[in-house]
C-alpha positions as CSV (number, residue, x, y, z in Angstrom):
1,X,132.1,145.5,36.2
2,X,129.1,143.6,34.7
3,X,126.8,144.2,31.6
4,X,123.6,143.5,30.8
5,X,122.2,143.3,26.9
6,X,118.6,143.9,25.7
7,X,118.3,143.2,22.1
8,X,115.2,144.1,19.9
9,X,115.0,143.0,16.2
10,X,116.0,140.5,13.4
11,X,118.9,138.3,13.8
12,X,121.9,140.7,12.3
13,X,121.0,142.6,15.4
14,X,121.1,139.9,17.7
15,X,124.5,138.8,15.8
16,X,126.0,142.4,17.1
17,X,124.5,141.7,20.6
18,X,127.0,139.0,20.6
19,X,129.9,141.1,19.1
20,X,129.2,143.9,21.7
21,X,129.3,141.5,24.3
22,X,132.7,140.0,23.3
23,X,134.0,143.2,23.0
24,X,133.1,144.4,26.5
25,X,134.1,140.8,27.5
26,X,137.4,141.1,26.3
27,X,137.9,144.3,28.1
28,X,137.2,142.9,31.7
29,X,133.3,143.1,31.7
30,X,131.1,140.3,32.3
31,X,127.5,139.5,31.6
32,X,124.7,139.5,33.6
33,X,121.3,138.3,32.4
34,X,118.6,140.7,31.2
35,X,116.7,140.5,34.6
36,X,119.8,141.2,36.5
37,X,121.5,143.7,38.7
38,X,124.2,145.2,36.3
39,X,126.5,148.6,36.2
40,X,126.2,148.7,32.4
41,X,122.5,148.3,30.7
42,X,122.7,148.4,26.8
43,X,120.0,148.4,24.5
44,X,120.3,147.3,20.9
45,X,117.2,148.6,19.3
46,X,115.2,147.7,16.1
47,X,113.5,151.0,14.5
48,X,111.2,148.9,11.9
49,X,108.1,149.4,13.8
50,X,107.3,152.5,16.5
51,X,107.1,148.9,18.8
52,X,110.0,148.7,18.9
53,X,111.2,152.6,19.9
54,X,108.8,152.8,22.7
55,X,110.3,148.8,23.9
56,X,113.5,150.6,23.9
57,X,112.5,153.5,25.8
58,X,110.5,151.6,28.5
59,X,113.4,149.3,28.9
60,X,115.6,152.1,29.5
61,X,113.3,153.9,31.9
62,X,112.9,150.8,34.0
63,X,116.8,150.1,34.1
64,X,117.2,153.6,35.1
65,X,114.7,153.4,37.5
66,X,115.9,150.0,39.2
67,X,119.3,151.0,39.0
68,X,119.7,154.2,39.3
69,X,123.7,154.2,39.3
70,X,124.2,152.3,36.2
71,X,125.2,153.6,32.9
72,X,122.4,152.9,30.1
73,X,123.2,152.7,26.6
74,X,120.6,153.2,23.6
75,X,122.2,151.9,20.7
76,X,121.1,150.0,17.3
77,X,119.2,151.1,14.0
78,X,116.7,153.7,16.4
79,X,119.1,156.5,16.7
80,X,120.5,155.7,13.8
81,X,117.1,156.4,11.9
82,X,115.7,159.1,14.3
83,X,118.9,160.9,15.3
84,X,116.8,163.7,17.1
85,X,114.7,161.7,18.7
86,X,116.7,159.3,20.6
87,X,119.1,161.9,22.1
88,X,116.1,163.3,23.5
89,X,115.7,159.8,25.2
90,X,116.9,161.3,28.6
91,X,116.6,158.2,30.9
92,X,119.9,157.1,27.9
93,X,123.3,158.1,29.4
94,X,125.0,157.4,26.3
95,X,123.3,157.4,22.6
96,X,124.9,156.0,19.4
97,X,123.7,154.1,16.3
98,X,124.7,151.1,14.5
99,X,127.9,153.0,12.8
100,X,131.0,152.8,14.7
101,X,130.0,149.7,17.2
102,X,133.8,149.9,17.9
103,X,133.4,153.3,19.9
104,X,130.6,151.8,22.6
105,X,133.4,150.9,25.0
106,X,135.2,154.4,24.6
107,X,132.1,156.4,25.4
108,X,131.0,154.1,28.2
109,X,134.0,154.8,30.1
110,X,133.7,158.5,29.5
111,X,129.9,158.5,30.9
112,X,131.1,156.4,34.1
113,X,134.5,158.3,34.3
114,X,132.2,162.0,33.5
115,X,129.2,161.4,34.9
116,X,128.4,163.5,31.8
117,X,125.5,162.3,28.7
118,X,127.6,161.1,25.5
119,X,126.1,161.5,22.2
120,X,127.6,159.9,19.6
121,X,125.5,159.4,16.7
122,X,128.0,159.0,13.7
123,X,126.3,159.1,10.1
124,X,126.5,156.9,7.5
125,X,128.4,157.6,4.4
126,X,128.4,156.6,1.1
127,X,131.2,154.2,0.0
128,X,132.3,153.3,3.9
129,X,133.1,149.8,4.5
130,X,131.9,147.1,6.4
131,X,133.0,147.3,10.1
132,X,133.9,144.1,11.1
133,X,132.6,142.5,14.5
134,X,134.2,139.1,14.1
135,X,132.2,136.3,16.8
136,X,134.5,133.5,18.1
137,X,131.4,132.5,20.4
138,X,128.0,132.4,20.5
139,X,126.8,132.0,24.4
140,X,123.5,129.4,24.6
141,X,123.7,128.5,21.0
142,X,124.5,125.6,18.8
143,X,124.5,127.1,15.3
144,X,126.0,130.2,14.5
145,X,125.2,133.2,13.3
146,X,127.4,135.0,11.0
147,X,127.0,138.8,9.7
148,X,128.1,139.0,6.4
149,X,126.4,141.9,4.7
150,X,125.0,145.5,6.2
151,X,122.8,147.9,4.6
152,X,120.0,148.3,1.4
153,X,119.8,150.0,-1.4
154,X,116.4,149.8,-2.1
155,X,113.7,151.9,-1.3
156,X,110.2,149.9,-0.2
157,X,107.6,152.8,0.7
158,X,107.3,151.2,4.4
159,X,110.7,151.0,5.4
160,X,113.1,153.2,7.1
161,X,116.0,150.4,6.8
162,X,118.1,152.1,4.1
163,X,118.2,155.6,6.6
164,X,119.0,153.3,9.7
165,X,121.5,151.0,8.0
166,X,122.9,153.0,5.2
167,X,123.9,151.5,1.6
168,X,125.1,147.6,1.0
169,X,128.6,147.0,2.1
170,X,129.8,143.4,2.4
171,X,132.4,141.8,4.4
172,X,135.3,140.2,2.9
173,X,135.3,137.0,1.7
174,X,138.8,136.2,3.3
175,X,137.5,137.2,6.7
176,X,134.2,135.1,6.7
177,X,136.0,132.1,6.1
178,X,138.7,132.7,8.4
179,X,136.1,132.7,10.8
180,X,134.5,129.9,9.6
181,X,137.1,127.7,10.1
182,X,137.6,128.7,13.7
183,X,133.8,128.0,14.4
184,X,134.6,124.6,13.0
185,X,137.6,124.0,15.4
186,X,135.5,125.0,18.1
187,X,132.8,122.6,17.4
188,X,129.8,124.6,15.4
189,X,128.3,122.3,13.1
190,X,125.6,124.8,11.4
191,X,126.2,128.2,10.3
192,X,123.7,130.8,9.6
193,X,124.8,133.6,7.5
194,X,122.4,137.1,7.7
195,X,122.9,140.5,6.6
196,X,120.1,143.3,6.3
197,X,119.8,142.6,2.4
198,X,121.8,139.0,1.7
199,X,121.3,138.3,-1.4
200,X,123.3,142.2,-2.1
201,X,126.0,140.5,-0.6
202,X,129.1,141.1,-3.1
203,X,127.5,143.9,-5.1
204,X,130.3,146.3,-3.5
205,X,132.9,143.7,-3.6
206,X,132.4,142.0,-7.5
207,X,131.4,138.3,-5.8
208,X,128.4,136.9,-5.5
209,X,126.5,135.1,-2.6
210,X,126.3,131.7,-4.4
211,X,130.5,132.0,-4.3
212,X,130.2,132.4,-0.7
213,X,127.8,129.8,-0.3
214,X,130.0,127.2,-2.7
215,X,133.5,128.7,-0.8
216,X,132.2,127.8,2.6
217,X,130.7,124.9,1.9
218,X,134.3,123.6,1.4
219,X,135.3,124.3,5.4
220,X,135.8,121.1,6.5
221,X,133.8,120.2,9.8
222,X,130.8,122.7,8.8
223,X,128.1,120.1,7.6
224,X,125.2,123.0,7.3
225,X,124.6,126.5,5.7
226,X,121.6,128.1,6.2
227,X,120.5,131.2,4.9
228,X,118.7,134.3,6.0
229,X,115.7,136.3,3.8
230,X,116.4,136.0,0.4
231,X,114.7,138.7,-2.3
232,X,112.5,136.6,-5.3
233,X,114.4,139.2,-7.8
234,X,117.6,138.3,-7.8
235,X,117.4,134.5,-7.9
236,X,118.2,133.7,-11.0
237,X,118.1,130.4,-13.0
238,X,122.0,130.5,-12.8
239,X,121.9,131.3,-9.0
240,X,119.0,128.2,-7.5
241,X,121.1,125.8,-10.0
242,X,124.3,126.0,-8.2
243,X,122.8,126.3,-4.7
244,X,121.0,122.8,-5.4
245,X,124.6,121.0,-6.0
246,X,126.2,122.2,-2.9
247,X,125.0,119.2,-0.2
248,X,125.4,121.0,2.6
249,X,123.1,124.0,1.8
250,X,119.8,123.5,3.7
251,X,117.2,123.7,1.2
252,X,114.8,126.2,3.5
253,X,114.3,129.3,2.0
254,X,113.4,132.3,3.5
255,X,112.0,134.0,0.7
256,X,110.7,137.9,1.2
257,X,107.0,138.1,-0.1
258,X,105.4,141.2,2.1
259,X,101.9,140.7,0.3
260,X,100.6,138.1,-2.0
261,X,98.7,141.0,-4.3
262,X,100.1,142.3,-6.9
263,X,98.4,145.6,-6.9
264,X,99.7,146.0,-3.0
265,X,103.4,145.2,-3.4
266,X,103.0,148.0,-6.2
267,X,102.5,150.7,-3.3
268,X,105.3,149.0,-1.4
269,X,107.7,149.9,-4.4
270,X,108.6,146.2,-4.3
271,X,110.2,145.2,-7.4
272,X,108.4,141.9,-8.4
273,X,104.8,140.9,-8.5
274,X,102.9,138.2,-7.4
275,X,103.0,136.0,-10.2
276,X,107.0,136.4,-10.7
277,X,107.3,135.3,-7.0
278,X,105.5,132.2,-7.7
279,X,107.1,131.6,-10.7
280,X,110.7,131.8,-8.4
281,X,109.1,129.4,-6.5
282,X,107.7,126.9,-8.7
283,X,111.9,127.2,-10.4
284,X,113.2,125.9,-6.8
285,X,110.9,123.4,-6.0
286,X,111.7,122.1,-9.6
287,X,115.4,122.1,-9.6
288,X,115.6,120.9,-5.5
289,X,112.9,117.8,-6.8
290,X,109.9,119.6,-4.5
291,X,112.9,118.5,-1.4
292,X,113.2,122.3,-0.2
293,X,110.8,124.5,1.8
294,X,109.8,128.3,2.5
295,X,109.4,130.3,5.5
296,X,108.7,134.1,4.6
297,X,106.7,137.8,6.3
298,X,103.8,139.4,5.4
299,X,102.6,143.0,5.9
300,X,98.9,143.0,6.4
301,X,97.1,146.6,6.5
302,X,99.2,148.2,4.2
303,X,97.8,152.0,3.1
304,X,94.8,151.1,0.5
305,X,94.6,147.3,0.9
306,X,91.2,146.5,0.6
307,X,89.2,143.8,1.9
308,X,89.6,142.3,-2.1
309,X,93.3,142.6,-2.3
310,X,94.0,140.9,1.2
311,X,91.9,137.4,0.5
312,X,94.1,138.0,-2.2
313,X,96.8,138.4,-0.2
314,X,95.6,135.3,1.9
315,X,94.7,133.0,-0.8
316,X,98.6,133.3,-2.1
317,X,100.0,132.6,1.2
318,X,97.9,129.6,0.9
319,X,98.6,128.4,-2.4
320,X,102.3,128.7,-1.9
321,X,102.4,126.7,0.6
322,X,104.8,128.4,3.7
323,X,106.2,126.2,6.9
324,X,106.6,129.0,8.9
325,X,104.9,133.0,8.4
326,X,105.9,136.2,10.5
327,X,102.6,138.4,10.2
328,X,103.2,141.7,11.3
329,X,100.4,144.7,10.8
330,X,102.1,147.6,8.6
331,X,103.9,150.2,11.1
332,X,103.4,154.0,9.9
333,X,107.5,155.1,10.3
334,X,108.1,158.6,9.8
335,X,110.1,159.4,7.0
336,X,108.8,157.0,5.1
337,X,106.8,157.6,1.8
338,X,103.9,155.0,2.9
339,X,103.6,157.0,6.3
340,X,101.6,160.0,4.1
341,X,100.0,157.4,1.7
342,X,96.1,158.2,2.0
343,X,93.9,155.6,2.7
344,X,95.5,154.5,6.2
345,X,93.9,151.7,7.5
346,X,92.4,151.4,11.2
347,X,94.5,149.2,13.8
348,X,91.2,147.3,14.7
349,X,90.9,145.8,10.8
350,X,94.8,145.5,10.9
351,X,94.7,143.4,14.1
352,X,91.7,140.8,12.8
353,X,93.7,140.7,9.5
354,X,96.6,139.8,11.5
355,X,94.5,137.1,13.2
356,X,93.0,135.6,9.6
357,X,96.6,135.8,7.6
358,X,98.2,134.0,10.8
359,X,95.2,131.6,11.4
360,X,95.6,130.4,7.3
361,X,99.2,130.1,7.5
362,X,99.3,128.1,10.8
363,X,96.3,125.9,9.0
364,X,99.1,125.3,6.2
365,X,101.9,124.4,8.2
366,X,99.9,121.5,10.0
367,X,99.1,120.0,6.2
368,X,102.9,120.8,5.5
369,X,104.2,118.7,8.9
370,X,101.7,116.1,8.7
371,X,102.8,115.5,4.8
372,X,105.8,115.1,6.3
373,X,105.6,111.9,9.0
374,X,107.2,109.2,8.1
375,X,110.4,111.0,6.2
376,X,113.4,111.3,7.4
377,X,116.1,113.9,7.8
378,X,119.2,115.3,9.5
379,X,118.7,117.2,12.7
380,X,120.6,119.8,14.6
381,X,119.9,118.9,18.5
382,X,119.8,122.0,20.4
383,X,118.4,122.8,23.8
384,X,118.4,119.9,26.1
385,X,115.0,119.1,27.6
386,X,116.2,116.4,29.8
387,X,119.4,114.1,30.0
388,X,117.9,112.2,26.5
389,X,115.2,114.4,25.0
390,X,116.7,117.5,22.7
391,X,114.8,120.2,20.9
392,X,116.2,120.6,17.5
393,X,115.0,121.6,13.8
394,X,115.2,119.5,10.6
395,X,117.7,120.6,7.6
396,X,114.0,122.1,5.9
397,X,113.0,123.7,9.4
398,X,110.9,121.6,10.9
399,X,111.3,122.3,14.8
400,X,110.9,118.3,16.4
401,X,111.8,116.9,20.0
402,X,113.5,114.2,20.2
403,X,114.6,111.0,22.3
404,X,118.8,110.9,21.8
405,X,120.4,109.1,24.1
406,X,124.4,109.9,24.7
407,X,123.7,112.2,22.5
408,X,125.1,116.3,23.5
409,X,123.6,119.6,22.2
410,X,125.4,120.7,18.7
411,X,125.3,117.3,17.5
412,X,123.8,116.5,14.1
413,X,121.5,113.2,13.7
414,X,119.4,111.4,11.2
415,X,116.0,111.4,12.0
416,X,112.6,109.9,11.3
417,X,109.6,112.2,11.9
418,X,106.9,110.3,13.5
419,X,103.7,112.8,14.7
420,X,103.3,116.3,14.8
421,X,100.9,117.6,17.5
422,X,100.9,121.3,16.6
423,X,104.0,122.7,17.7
424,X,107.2,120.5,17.2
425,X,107.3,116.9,15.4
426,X,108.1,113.9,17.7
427,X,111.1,112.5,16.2
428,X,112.9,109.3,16.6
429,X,117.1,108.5,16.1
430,X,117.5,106.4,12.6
431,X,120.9,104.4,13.1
């Protein structure tokens, strides 16, 4: 029996991709590539924007179509969100959410054995724990990706997250680096560790994610941590202090911002202002000694952001100083306060926001890598481009190409940036 995966999303769902493939792995399955012919087809869906529900649905329709004998799964934060909705997605043959991952296998065997629709959409509830999808592998990649936390507490007016994912609940300590230590023994060198609210990790548990952070670091063979988006909020003085003395903590920050205007990330029922964020930032750069960089996402179009508060908006991204911003124009999700917020503003003026925010921040990462040339740092080579030249990215997230010879994907080098044409920084082997 083969399976085939199509995964929409950020990288917590991509982590389950994997999990759900081990699983079906370790039950006699075996993968087949997005593109191929298949007698399972499972979707893993992303509900933040209606994008992505109508990706998930056309994928679906076009696996049913091509393979009309195959059993298709519709699974992820979509049904979990819009419960109603995605049963009525008829072209599924079985329907679940992101609670209970465990069951996929037991109601994929009662479609094929049935013939028969299985829905089995299983709310979330308050105090349930984390369900633990532990990886040993992680197909086509050299770093890992490790799910430590699920859920948010919060409540941002845009996002339907919290209904999809339920509250925070954090996996144990004991289990993360028990994991850790086989990724080691197998090789990983770099270790990514995401969650749909991180820096909530421990809330449920009485830790912290700065103990996490200090307990890995101590897993011999693991020579870099990397962290997913990080809230302004809850970095305290205490908190960017003790990140800064553990070495092998890359200093790139992915550092939540949603708008640079004050007035705006009011309506979003963010919890900090423009100003605060800065002020974060100006901390870090301080106590790293300016060695650290941030990569962050920006709404554009939000409900009442006029043309005043988005050069706002613009100006901030530009003033901060970003290597890398995701622009995305605001999605109206049902269910969501912002959805019945007046002053909606037209997709035309979202898209050429979209164009401006993305053109400025682009404009800032050229200064960024061109201040850059002539440093050097450690980099993780990862796809091979040729038997000596290796695609990698920098400890601050810099993505470069390289010449390595005898060199092998997973490897870690030190590295001196030479010219940047755009896209990647050519890079040459310091010995």
């Amino acid at each position: 029996m083969r399976v085939s995966f199509y995964t929409l999303g950020c990288k917590v769902n991509q982590n389950e991709t994997g999990a759900l493939a081990q699983l079906f792995c370790e039950n006699g399955y075996t993968l087949a590539g997005p593109e191929e012919e298949a007698d399972v087809f499972v979707v893993n869906s992303c509900t933040v924007t209606a994008g992505g529900d109508k990706k998930s649905r056309q994928w679906l329709r076009r696996a049913k179509r091509e393979y009309p004998g195959a059993i298709t799964v519709l699974t992820g934060c979509y049904p979990q969100a819009f419960p109603e909705e995605a049963a009525a997605v008829e072209e599924a043959d079985v329907v679940m959410g992101n609670a209970n991952r465990h069951a996929i296998l037991k109601n994929v065997d009662i479609a094929l054995s049935t013939q028969q629709r299985v829905v089995d959409i299983v709310p979330h509830q308050k105090g349930e724990q984390f369900e633990e999808l532990p990886m040993e592998r992680f197909e086509g990649h050299t770093r890992a990706f490790i799910k430590v936390q699920d859920g948010c507490n919060r409540q941002c007016a845009y996002c339907v997250i919290p209904r999809a994912r339920g509250q925070v609940r954090s996996r144990s300590e004991a289990s993360i680096l028990k994991e850790l230590k086989a990724l080691a023994d197998a090789g990983y060198k770099e270790v990514v560790f995401s969650g749909i609210n991180l820096p909530s990790y421990g809330q449920d548990t009485g830790t912290t994610l700065i103990e996490l952070i200090e307990h890995s670091a101590e897993i011999e063979g693991i020579e870099r941590i990397r962290l997913g988006s990080l809230e302004p909020d809850v970095l305290s003085d205490e908190h960017i202090a003790r990140m800064a003395k553990v070495e092998k903590l890359c200093p790139q920050f992915h550092l939540s911002l949603q708008s640079g205007c004050t007035a705006t990330l009011r309506r979003m029922r963010r919890v900090y202002t423009a100003e605060e964020y800065a002020a974060v930032v100006a901390k870090m750069r301080a106590v790293f000694h300016n060695n650290c960089s941030f990569t962050t996402d920006v709404i554009v179009g939000f409900p009442g952001e006029t043309e005043e508060e988005f050069a706002q908006s613009l100006k901030f991204v530009q003033e901060i100083g970003f290597l890398k911003v995701h622009v995305f124009p605001y999605s109206q999700r049902s269910g969501t306060p912002a959805a019945t917020f007046p002053d909606q503003i037209p997709e035309s003026v979202k898209a050429e926001r979209v164009r401006a925010m993305q053109a400025a921040a682009d404009a800032v990462k050229d200064t960024l890598a061109q201040q850059m040339l002539g440093s050097t740092d450690t980099v993780l080579l990862e796809k091979p481009l040729s038997s000596q030249l290796f695609t990698g990215y920098t400890r601050l997230y810099l993505p470069v190409v390289v010449t390595a010879p005898n060199a092998s994907a997973g490897q870690i080098i030190n590295c001196q940036l030479d010219s940047w044409d755009g896209e990647r920084c050519r890079a040459s082997v310091v010995k």
